[in-house]
C-alpha positions in Angstrom: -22.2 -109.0 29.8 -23.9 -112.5 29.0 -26.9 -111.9 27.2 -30.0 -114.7 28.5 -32.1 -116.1 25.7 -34.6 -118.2 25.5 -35.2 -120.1 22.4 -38.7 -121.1 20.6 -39.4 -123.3 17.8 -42.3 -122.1 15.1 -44.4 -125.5 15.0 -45.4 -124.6 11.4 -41.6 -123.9 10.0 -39.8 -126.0 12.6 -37.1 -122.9 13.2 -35.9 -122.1 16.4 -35.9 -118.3 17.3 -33.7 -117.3 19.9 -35.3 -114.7 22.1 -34.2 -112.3 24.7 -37.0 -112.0 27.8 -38.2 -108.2 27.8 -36.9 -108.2 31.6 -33.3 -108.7 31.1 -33.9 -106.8 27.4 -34.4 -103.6 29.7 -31.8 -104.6 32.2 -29.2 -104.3 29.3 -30.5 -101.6 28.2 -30.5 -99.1 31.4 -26.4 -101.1 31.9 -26.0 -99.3 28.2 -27.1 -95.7 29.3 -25.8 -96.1 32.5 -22.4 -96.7 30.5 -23.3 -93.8 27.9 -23.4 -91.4 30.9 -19.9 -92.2 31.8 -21.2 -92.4 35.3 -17.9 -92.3 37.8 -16.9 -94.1 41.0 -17.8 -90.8 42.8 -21.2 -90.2 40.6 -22.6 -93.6 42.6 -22.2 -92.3 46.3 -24.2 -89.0 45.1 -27.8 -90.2 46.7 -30.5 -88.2 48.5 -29.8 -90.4 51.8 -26.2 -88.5 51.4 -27.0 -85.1 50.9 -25.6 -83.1 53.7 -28.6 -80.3 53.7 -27.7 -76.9 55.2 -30.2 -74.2 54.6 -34.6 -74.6 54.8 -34.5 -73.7 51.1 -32.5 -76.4 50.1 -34.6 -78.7 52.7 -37.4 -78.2 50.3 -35.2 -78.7 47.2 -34.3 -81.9 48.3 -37.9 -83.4 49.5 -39.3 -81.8 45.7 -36.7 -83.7 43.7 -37.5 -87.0 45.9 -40.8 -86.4 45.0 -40.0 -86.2 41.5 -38.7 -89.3 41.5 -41.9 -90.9 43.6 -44.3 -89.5 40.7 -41.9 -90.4 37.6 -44.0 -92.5 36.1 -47.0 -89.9 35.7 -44.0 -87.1 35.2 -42.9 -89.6 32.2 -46.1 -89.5 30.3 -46.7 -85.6 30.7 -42.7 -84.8 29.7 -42.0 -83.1 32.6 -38.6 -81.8 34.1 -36.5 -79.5 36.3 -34.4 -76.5 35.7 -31.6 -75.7 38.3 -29.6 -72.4 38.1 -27.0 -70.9 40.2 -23.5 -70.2 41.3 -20.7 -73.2 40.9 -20.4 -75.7 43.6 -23.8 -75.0 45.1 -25.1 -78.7 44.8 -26.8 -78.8 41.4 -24.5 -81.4 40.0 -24.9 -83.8 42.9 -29.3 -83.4 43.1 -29.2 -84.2 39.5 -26.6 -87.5 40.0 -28.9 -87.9 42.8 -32.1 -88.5 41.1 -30.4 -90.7 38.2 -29.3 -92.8 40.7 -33.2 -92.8 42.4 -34.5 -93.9 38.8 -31.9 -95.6 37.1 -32.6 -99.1 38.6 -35.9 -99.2 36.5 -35.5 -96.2 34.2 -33.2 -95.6 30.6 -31.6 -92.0 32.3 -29.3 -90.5 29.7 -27.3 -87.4 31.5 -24.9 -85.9 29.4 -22.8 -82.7 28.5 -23.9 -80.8 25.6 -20.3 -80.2 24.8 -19.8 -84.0 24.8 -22.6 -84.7 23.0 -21.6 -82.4 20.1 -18.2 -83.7 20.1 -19.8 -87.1 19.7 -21.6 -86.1 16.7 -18.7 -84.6 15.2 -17.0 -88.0 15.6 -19.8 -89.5 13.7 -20.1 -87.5 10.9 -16.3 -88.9 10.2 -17.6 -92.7 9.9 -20.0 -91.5 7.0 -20.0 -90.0 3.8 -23.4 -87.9 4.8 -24.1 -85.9 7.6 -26.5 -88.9 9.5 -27.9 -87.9 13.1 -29.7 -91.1 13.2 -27.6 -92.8 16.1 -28.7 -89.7 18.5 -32.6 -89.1 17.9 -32.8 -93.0 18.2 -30.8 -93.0 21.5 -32.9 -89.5 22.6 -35.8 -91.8 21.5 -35.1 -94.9 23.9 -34.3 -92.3 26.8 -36.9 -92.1 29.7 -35.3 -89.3 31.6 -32.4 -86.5 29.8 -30.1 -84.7 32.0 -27.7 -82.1 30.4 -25.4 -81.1 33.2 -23.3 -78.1 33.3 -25.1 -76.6 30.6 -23.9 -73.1 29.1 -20.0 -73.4 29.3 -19.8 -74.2 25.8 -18.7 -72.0 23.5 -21.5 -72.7 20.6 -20.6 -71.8 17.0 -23.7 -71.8 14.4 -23.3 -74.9 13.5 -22.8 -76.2 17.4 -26.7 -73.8 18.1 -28.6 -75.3 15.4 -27.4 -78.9 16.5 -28.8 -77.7 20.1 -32.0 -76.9 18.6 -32.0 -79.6 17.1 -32.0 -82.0 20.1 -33.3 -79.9 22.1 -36.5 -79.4 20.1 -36.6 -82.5 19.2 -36.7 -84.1 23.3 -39.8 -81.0 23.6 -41.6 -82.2 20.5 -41.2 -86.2 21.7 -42.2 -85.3 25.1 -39.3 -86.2 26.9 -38.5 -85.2 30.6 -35.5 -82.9 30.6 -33.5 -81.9 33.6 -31.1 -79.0 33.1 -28.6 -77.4 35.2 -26.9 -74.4 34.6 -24.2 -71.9 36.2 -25.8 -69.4 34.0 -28.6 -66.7 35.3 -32.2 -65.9 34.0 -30.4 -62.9 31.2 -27.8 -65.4 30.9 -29.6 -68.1 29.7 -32.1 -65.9 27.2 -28.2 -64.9 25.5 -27.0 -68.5 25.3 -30.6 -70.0 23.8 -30.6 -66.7 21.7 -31.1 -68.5 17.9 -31.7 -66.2 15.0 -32.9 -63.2 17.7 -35.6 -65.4 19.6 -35.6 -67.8 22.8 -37.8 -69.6 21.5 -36.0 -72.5 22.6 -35.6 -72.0 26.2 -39.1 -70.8 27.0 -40.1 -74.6 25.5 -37.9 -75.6 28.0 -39.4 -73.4 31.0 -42.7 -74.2 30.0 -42.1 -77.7 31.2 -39.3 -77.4 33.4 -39.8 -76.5 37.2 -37.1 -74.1 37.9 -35.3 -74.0 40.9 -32.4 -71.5 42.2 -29.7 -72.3 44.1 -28.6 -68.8 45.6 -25.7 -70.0 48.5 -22.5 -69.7 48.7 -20.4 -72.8 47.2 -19.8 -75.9 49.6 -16.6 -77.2 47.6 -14.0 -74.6 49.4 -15.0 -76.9 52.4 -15.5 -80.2 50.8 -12.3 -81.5 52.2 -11.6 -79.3 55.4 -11.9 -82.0 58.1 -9.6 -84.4 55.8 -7.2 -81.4 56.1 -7.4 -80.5 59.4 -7.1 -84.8 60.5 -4.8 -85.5 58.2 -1.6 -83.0 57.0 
């Protein structure tokens, strides 16, 4: 990417300084989280214009989530967020791909895999002598909007649940907005945030996260139906 400066010179010290205008500064930055989300080919056609709504419940799932991203800017500033559960395949992915692509024209969205995240950390620990987390809380930091997808498949040893504590409490403490979706149930999900005996954890999370349920039956079995029945 070509970087546009601008370049000023200090009429007491006669240096030039060359400077980047804050526009294109933030325009670089959401390319780099945008990037940092791995975001696929597929990821870009997920929009709310695209959604292919079948049941009144998820009608008012959708039009909530639009309005989530109508209001972001006062849901920025009180560190609000969404918590989706439910069976595989039932849409939870796509509504959160959906609303990063609704903000991420003007927004820093990180989404992410807990799994992935680790692993990253892991990596990172390898480039230093000393444990040093400070690449991650300064990328949680710049972050206007987190989205951990798929969360709960991972198997978590102690060291992999205090790391999730870690940035997890730390996006609740900062005041982040979180968005979360899960395969895992309510009894589920008390077991996997289960640290030391207490869930502390995840009732942080509910007490800002809206929580929505997505009870139907997976779409994916007929994703590709009227490609097979037009084409082989």
């Amino acid at each position: 990417m070509i970087i546009s400066q601008t370049t000023q010179r200090d009429s007491m010290t006669g240096i030039n300084t060359e400077y980047i205008p804050a526009g294109i500064f933030k325009q670089q930055e959401i390319y780099k989280y945008m990037s940092l989300s791995k975001l696929t080919e597929q990821d870009w056609h997920k929009r709310f214009e695209n959604a292919e709504v079948k049941t009144p419940e998820e009608i008012e799932y959708k039009k909530s989530f639009e309005k989530y991203c109508k209001n972001f800017e006062t849901i920025k500033q009180k560190g609000l967020g969404i918590l989706m559960s439910g069976n595989p395949g039932t849409g939870k992915t796509y509504y959160t791909t959906c609303i990063m692509n609704a903000l991420n024209q003007k927004h820093l969205v990180y989404k992410i895999t807990l799994s992935d995240l680790l692993e990253e950390i892991r990596k990172s620990y390898k480039s230093f002598e000393n444990e040093n987390d400070d690449f991650l809380f300064e990328r949680l930091s710049k972050a206007e909007l987190i989205i951990f997808d798929d969360l709960g498949n991972e198997f978590l040893s102690d060291w992999g649940k205090e790391k999730m504590f870690m940035i997890l409490n730390f996006i609740y403490e900062n005041n982040k907005p979180l968005i979360v979706n899960t395969n895992l149930d309510a009894k589920q999900l008390s077991s996997f945030f289960n640290i030391n005996g207490s869930d502390k954890l995840l009732d942080r999370i509910r007490s800002k996260c809206k929580t929505y349920i997505f009870n139907w039956e997976s779409r994916r079995k007929d994703l590709y139906k009227k490609d097979f029945e037009e084409l082989y």
